[in-house]
mmCIF file of the N, C-alpha and C atoms, coordinates in Angstrom:
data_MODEL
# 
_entry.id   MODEL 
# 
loop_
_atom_site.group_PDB 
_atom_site.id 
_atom_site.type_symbol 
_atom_site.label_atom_id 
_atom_site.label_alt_id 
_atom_site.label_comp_id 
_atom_site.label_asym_id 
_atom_site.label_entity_id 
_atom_site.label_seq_id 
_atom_site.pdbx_PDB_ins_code 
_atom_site.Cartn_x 
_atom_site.Cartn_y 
_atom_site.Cartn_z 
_atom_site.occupancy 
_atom_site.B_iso_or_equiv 
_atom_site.pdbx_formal_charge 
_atom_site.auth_seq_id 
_atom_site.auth_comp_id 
_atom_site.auth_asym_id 
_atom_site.auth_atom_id 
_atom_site.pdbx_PDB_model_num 
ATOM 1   N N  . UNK A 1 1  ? 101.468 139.283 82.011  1.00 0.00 ? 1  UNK A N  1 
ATOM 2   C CA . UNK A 1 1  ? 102.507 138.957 81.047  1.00 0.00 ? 1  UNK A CA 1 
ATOM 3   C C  . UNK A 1 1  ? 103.250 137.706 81.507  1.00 0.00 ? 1  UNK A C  1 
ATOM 4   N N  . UNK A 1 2  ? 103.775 136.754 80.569  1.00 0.00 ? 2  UNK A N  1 
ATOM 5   C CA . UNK A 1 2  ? 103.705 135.357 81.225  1.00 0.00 ? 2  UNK A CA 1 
ATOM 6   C C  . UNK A 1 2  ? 105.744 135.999 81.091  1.00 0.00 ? 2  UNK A C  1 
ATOM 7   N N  . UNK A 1 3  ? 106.339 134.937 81.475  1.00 0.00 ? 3  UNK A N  1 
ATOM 8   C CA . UNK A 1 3  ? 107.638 134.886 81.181  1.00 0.00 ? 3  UNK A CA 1 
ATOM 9   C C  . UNK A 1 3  ? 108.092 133.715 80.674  1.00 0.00 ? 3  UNK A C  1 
ATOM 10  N N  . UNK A 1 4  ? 108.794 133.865 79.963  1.00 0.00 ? 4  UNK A N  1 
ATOM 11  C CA . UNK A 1 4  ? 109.573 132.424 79.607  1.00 0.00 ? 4  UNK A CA 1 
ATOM 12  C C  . UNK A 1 4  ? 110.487 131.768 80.513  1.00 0.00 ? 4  UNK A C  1 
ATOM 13  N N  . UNK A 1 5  ? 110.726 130.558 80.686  1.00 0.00 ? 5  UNK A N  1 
ATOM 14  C CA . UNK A 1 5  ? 111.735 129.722 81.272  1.00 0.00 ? 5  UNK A CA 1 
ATOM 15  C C  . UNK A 1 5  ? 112.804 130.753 81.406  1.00 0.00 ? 5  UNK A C  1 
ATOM 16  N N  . UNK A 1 6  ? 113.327 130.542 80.334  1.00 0.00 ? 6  UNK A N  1 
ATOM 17  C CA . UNK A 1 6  ? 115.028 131.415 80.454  1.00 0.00 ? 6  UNK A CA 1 
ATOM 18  C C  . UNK A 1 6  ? 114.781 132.680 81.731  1.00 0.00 ? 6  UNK A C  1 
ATOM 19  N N  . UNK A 1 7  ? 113.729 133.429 81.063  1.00 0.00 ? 7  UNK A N  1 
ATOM 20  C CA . UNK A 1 7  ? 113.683 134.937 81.976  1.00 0.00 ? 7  UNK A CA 1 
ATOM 21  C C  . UNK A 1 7  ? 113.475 134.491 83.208  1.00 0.00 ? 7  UNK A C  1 
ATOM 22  N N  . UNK A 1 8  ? 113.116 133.668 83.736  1.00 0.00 ? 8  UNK A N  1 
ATOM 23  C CA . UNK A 1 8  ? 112.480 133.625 85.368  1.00 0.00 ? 8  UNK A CA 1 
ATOM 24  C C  . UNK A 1 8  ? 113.891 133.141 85.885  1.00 0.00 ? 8  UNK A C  1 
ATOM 25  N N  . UNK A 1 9  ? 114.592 132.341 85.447  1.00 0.00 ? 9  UNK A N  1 
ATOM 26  C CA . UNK A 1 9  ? 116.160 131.685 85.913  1.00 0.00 ? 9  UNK A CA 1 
ATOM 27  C C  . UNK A 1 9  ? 117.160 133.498 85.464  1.00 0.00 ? 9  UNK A C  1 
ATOM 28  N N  . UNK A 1 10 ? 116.827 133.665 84.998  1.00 0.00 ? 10 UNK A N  1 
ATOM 29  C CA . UNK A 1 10 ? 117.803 135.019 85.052  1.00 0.00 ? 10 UNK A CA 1 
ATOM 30  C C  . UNK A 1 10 ? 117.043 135.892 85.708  1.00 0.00 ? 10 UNK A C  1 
ATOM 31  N N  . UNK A 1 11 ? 116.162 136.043 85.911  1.00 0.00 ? 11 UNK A N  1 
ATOM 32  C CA . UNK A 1 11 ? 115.107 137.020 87.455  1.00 0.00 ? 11 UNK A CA 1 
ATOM 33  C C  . UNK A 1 11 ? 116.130 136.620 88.472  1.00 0.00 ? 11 UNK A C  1 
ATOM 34  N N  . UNK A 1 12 ? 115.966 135.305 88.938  1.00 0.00 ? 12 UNK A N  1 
ATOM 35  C CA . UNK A 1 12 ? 116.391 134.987 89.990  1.00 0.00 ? 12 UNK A CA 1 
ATOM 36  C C  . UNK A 1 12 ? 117.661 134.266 89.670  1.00 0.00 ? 12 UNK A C  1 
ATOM 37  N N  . UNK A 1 13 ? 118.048 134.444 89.400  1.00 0.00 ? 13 UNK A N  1 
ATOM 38  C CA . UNK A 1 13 ? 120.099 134.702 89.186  1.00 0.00 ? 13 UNK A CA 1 
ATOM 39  C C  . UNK A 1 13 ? 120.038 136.610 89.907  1.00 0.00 ? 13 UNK A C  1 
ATOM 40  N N  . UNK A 1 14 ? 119.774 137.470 89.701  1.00 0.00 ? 14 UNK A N  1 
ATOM 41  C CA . UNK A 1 14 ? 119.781 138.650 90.437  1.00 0.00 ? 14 UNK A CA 1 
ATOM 42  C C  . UNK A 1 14 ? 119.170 138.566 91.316  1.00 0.00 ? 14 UNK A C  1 
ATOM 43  N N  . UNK A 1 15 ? 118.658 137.571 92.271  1.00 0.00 ? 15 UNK A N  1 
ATOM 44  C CA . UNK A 1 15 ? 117.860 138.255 93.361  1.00 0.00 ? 15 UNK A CA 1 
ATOM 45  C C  . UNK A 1 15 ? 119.137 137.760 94.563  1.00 0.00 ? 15 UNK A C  1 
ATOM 46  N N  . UNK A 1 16 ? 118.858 138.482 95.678  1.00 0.00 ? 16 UNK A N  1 
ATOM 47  C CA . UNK A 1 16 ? 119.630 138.159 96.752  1.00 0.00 ? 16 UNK A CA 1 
ATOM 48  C C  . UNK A 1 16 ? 119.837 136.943 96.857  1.00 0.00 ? 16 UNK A C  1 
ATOM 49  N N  . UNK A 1 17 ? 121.189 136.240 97.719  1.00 0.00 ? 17 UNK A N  1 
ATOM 50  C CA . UNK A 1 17 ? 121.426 134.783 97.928  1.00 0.00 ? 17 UNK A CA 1 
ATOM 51  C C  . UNK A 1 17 ? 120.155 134.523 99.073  1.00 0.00 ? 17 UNK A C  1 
ATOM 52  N N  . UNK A 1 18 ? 119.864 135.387 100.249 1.00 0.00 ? 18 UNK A N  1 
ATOM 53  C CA . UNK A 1 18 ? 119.070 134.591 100.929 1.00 0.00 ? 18 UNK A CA 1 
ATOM 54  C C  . UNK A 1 18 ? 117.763 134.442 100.150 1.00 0.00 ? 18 UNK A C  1 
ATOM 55  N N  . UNK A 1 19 ? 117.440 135.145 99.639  1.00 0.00 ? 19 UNK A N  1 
ATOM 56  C CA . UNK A 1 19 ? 115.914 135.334 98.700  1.00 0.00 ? 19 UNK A CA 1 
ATOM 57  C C  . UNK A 1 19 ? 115.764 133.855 97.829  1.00 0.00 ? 19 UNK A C  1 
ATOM 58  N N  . UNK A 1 20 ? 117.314 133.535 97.134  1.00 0.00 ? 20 UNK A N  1 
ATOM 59  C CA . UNK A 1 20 ? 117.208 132.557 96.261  1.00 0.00 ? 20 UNK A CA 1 
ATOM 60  C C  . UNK A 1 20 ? 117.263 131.449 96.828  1.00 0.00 ? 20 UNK A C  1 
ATOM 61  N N  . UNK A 1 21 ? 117.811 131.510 98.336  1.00 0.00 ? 21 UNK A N  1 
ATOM 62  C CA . UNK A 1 21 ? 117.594 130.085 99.453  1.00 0.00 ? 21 UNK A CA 1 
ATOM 63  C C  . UNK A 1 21 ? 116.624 129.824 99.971  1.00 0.00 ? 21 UNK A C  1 
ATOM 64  N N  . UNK A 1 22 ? 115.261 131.079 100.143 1.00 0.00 ? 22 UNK A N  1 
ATOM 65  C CA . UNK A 1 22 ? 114.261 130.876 100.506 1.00 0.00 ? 22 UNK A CA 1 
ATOM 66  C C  . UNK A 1 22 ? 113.327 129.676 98.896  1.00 0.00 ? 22 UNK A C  1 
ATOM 67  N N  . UNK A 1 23 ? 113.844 130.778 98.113  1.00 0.00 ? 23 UNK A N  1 
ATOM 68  C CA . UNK A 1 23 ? 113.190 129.828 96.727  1.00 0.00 ? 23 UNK A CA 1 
ATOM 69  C C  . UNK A 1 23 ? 113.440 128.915 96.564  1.00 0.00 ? 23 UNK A C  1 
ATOM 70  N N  . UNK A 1 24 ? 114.805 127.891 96.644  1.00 0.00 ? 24 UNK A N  1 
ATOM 71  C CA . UNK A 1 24 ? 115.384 126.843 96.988  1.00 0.00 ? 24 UNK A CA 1 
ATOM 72  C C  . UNK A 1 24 ? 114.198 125.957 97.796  1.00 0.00 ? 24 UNK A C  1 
ATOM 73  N N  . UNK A 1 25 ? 114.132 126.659 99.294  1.00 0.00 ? 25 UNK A N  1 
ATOM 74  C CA . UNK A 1 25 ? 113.182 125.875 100.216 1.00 0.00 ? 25 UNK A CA 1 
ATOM 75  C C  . UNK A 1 25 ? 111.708 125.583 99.755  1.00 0.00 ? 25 UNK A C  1 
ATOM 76  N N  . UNK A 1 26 ? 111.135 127.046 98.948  1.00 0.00 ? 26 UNK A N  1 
ATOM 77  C CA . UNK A 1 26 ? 110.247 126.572 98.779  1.00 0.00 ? 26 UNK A CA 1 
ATOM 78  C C  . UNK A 1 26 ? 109.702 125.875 97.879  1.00 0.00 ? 26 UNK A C  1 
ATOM 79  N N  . UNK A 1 27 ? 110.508 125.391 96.510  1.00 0.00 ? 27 UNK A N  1 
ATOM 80  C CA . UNK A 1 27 ? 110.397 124.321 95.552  1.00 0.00 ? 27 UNK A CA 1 
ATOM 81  C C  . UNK A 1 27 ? 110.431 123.047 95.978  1.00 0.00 ? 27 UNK A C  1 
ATOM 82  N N  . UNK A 1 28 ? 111.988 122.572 97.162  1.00 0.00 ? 28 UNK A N  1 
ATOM 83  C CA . UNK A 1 28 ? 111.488 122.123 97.568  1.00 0.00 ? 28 UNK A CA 1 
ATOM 84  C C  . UNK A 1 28 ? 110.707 120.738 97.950  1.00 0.00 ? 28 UNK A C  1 
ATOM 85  N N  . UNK A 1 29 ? 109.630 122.336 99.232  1.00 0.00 ? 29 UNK A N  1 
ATOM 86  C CA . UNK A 1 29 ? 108.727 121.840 100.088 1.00 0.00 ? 29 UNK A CA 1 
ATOM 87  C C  . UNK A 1 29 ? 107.670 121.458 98.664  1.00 0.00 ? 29 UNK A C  1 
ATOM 88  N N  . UNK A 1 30 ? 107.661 122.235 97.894  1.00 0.00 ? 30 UNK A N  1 
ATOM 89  C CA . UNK A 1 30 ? 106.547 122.108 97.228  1.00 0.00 ? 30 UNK A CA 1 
ATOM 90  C C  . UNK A 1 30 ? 106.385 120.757 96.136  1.00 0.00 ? 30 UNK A C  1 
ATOM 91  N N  . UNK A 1 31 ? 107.803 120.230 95.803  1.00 0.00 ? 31 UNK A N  1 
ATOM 92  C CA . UNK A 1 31 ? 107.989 119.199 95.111  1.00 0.00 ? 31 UNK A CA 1 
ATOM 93  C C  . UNK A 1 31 ? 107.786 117.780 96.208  1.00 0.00 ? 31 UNK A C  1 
ATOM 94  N N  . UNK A 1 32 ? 108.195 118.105 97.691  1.00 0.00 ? 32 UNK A N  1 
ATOM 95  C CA . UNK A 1 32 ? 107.861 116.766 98.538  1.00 0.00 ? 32 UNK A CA 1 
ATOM 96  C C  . UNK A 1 32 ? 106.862 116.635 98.772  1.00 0.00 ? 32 UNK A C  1 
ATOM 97  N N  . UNK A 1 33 ? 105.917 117.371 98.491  1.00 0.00 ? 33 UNK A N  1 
ATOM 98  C CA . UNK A 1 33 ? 104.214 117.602 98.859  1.00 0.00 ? 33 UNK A CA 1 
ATOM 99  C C  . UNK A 1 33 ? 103.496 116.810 97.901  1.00 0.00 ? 33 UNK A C  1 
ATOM 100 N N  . UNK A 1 34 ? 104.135 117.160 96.654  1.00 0.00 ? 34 UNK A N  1 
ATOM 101 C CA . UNK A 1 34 ? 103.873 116.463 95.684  1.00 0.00 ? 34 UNK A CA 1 
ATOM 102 C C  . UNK A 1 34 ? 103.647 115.152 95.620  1.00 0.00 ? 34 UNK A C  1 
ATOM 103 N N  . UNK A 1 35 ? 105.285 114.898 95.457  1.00 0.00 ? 35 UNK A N  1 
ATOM 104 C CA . UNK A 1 35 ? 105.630 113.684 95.689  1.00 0.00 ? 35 UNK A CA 1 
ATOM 105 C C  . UNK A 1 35 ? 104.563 112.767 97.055  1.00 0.00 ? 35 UNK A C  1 
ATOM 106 N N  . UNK A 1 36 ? 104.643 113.327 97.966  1.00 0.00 ? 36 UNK A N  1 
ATOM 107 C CA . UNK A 1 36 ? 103.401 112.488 98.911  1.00 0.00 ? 36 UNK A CA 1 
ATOM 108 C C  . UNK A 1 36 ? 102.267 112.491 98.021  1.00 0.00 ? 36 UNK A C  1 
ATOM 109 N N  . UNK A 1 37 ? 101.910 113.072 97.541  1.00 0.00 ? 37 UNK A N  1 
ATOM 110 C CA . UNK A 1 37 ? 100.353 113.107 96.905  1.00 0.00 ? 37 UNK A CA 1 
ATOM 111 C C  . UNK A 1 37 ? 100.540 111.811 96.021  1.00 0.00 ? 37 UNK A C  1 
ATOM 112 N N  . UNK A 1 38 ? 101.247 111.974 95.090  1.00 0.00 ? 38 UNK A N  1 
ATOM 113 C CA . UNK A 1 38 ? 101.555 110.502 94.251  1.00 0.00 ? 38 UNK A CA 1 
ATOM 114 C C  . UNK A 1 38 ? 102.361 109.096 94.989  1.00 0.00 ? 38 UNK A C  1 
ATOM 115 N N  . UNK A 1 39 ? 102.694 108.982 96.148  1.00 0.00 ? 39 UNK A N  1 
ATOM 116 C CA . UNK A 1 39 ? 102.797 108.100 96.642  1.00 0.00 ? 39 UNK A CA 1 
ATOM 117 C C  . UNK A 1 39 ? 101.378 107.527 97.072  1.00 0.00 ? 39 UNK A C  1 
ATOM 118 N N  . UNK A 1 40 ? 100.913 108.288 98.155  1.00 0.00 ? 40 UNK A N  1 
ATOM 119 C CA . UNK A 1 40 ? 99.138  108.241 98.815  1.00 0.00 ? 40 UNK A CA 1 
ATOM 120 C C  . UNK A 1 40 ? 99.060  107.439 97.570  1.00 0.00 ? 40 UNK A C  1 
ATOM 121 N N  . UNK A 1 41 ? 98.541  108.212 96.299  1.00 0.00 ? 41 UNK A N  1 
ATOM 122 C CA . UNK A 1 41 ? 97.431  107.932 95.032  1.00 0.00 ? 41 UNK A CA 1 
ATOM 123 C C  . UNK A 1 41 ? 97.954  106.309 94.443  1.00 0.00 ? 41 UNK A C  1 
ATOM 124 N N  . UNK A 1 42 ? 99.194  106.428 94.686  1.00 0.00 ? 42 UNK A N  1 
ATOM 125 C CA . UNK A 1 42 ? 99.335  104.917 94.174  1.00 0.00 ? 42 UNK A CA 1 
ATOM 126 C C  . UNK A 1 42 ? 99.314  103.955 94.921  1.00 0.00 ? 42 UNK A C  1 
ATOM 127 N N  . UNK A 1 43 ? 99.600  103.644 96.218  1.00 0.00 ? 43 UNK A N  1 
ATOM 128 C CA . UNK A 1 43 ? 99.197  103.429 97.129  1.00 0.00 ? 43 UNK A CA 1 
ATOM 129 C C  . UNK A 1 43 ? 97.547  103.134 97.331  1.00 0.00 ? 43 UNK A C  1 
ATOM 130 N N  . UNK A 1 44 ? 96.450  104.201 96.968  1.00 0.00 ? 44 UNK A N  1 
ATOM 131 C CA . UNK A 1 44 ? 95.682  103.848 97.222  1.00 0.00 ? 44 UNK A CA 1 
ATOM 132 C C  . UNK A 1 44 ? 94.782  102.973 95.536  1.00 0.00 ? 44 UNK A C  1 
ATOM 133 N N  . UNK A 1 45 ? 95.961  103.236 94.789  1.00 0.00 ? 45 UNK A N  1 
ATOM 134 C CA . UNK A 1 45 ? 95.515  102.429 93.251  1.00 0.00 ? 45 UNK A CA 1 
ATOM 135 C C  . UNK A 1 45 ? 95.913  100.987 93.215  1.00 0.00 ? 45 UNK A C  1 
ATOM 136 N N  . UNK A 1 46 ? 96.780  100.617 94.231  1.00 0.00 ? 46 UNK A N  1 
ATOM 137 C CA . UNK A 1 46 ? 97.459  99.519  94.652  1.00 0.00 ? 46 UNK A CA 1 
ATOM 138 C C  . UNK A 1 46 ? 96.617  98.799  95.565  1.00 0.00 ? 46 UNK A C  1 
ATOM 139 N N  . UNK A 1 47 ? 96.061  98.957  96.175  1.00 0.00 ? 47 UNK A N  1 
ATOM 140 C CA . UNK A 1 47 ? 95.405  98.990  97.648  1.00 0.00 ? 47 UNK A CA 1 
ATOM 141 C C  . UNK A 1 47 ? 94.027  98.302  96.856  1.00 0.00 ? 47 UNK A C  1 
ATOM 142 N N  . UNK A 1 48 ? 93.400  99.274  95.755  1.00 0.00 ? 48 UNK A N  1 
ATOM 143 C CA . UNK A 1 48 ? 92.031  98.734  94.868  1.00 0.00 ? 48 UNK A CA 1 
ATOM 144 C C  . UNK A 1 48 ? 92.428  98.040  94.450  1.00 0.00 ? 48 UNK A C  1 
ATOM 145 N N  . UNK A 1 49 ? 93.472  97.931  93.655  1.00 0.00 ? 49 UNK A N  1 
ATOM 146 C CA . UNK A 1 49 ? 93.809  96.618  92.630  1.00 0.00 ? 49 UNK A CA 1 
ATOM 147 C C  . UNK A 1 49 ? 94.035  95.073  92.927  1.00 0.00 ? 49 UNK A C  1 
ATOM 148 N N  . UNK A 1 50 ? 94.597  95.202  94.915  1.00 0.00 ? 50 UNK A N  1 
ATOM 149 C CA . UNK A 1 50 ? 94.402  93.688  95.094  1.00 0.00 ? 50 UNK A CA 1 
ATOM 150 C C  . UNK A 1 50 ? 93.670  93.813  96.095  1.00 0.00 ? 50 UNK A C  1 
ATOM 151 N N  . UNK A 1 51 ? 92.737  94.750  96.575  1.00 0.00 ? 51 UNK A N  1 
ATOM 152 C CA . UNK A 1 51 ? 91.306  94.063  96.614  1.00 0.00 ? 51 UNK A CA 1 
ATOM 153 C C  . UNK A 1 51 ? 90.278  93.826  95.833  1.00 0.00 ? 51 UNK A C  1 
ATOM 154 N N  . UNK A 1 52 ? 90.465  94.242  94.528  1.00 0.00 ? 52 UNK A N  1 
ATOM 155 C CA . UNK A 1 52 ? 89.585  94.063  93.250  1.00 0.00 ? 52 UNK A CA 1 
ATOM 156 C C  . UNK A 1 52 ? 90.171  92.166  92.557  1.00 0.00 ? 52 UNK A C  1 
ATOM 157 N N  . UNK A 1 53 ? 91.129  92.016  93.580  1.00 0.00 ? 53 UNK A N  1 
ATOM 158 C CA . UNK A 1 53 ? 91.965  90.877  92.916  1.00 0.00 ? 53 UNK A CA 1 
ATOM 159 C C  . UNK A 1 53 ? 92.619  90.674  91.515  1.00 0.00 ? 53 UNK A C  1 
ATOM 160 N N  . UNK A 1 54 ? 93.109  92.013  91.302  1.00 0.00 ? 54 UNK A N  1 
ATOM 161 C CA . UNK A 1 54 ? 94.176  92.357  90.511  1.00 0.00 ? 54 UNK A CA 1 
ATOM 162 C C  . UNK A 1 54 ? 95.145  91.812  90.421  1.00 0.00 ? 54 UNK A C  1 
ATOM 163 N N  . UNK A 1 55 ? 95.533  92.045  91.522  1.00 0.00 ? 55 UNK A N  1 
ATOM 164 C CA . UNK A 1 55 ? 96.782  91.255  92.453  1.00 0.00 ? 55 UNK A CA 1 
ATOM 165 C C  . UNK A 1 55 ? 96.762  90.399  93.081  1.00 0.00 ? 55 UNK A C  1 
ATOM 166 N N  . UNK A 1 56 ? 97.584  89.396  93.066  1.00 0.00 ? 56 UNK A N  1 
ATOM 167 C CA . UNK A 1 56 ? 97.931  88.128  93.745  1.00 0.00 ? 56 UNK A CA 1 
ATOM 168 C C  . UNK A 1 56 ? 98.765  88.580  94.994  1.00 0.00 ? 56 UNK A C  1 
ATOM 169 N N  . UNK A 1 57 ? 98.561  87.798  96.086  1.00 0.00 ? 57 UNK A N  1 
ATOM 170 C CA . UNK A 1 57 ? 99.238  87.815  97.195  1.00 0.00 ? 57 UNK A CA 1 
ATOM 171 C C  . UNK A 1 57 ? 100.811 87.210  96.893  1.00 0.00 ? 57 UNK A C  1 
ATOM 172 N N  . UNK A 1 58 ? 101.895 88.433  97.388  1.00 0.00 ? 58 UNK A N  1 
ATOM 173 C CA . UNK A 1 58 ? 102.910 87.265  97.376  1.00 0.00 ? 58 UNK A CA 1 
ATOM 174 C C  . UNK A 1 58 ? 103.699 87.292  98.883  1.00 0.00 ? 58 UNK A C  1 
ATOM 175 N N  . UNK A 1 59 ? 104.417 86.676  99.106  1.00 0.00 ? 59 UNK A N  1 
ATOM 176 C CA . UNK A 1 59 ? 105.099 86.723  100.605 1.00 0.00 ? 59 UNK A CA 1 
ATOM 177 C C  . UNK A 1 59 ? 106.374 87.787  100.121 1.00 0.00 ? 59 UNK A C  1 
ATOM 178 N N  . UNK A 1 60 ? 106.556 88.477  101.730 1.00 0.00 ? 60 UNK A N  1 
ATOM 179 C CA . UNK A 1 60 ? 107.607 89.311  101.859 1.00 0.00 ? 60 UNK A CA 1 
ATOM 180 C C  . UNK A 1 60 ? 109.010 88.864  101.149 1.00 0.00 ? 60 UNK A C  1 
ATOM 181 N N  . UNK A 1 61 ? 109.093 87.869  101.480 1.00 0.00 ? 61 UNK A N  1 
ATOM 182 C CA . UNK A 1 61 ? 110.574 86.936  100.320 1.00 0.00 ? 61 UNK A CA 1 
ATOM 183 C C  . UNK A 1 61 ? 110.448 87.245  98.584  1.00 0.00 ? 61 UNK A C  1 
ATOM 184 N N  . UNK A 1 62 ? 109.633 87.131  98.774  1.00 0.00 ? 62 UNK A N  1 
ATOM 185 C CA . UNK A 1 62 ? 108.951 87.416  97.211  1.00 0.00 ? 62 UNK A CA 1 
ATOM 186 C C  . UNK A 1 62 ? 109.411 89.166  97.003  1.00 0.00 ? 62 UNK A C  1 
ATOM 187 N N  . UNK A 1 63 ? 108.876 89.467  97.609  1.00 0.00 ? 63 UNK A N  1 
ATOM 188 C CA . UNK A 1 63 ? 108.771 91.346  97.650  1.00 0.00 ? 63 UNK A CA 1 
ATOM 189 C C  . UNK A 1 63 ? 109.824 91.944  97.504  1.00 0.00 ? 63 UNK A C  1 
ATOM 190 N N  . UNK A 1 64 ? 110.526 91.570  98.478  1.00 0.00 ? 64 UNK A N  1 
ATOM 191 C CA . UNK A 1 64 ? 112.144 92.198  98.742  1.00 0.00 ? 64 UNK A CA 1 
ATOM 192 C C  . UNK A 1 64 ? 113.057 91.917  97.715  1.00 0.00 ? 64 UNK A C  1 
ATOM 193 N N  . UNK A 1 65 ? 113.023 90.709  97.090  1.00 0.00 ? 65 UNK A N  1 
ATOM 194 C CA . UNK A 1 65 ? 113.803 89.963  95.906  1.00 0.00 ? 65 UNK A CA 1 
ATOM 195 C C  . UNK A 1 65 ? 113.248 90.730  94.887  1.00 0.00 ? 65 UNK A C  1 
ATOM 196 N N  . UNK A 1 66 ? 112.218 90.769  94.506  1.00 0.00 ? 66 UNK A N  1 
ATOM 197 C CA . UNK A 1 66 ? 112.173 91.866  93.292  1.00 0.00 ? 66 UNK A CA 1 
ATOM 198 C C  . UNK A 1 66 ? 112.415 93.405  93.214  1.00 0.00 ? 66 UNK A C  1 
ATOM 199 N N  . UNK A 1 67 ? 112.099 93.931  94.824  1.00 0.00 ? 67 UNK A N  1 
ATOM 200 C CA . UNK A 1 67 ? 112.276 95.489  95.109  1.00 0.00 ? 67 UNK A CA 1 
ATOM 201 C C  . UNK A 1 67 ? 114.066 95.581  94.703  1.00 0.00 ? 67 UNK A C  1 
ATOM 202 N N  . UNK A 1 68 ? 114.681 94.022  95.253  1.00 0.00 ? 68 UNK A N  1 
ATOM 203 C CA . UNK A 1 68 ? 116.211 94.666  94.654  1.00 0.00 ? 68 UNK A CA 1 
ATOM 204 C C  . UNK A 1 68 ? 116.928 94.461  93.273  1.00 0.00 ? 68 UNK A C  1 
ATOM 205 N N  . UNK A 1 69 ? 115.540 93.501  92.645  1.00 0.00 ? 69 UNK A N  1 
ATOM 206 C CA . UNK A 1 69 ? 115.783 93.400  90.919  1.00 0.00 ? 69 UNK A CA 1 
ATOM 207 C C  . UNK A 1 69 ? 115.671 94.860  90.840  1.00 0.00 ? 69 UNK A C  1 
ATOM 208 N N  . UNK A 1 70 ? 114.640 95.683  91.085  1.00 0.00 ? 70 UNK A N  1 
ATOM 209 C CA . UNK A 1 70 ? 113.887 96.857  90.792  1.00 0.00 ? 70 UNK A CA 1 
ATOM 210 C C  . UNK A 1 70 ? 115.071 97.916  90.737  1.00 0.00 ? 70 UNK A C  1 
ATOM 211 N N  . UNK A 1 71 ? 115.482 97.656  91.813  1.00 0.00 ? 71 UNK A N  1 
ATOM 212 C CA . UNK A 1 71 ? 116.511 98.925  92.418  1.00 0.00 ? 71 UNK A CA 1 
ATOM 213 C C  . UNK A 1 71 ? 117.914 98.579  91.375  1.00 0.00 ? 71 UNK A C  1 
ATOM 214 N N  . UNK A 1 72 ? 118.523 97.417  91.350  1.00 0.00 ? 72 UNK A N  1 
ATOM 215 C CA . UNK A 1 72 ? 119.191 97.459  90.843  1.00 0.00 ? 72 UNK A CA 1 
ATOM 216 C C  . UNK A 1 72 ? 119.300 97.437  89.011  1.00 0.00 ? 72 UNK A C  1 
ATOM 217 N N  . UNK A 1 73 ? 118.025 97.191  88.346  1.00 0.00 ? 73 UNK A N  1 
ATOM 218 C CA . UNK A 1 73 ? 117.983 97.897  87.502  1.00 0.00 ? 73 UNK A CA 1 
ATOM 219 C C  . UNK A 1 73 ? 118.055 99.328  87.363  1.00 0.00 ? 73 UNK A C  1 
ATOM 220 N N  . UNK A 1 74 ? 117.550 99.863  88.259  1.00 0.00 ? 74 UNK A N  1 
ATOM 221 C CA . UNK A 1 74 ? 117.231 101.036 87.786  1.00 0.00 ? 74 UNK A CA 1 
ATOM 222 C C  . UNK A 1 74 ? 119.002 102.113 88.004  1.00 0.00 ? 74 UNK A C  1 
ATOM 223 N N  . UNK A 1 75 ? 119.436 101.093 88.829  1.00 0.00 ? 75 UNK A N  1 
ATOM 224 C CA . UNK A 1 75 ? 120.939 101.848 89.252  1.00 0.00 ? 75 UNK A CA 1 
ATOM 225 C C  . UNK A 1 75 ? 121.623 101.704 87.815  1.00 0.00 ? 75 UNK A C  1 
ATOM 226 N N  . UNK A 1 76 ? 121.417 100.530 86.824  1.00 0.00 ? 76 UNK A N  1 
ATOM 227 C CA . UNK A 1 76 ? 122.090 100.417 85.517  1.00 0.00 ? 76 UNK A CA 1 
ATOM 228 C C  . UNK A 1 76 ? 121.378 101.267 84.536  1.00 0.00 ? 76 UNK A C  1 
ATOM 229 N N  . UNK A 1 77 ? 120.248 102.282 84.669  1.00 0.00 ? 77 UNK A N  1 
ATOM 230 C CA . UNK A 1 77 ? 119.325 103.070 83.857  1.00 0.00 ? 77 UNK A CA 1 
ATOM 231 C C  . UNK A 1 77 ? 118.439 102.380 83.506  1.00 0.00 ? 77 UNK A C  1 
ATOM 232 N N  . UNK A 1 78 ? 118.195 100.852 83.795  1.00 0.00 ? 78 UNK A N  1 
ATOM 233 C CA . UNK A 1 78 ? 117.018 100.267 83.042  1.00 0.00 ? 78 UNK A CA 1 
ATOM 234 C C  . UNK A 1 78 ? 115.593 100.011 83.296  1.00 0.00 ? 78 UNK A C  1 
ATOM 235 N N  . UNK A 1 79 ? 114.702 99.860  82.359  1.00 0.00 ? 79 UNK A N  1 
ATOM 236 C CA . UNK A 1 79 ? 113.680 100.483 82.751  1.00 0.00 ? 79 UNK A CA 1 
ATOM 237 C C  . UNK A 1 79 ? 113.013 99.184  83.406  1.00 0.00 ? 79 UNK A C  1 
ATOM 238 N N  . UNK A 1 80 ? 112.554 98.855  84.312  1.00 0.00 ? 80 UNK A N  1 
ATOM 239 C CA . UNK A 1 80 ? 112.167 97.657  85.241  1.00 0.00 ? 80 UNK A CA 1 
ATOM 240 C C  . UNK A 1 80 ? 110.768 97.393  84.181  1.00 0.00 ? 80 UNK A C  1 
ATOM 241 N N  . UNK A 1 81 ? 109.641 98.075  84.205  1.00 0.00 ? 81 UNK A N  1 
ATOM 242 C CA . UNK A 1 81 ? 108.403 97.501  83.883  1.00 0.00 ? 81 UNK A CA 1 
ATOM 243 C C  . UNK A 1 81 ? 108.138 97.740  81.956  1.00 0.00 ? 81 UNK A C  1 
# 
């Protein structure tokens, strides 16, 4: 029997506080795991793309100046690409 969203957040609204800190931990571990997996994968889609010569070489000056266009768009909500 599957549960809906709502029911599983009110399951665990009653379960013990340590029970719900263990669940805490293990989302999570399980969301940073993730997250590595899609770093690796792009990383290694990045990696093909300028050795396929996708990509142009640029210098670190180059890099950093846009990583803080990047960042600081994204601090105003906007969408960089």
């Amino acid at each position: 029997m599957a549960m809906t969203f709502e029911q599983v957040v009110e399951t665990i609204r009653q379960f013990p506080a340590e029970q719900q800190e263990m669940l805490i931990d293990l989302i999570h571990g399980w969301r940073t795991e993730a997250r590595r997996r899609e770093i690796a994968r792009d990383a290694q889609e990045s990696l093909a793309a300028f050795r396929s010569g996708q990509l142009e070489p640029q210098s670190a000056q180059t890099a950093i100046t846009e990583l803080r266009q990047f960042s600081e768009g994204q601090e105003c909500g906007e969408n960089w690409l």
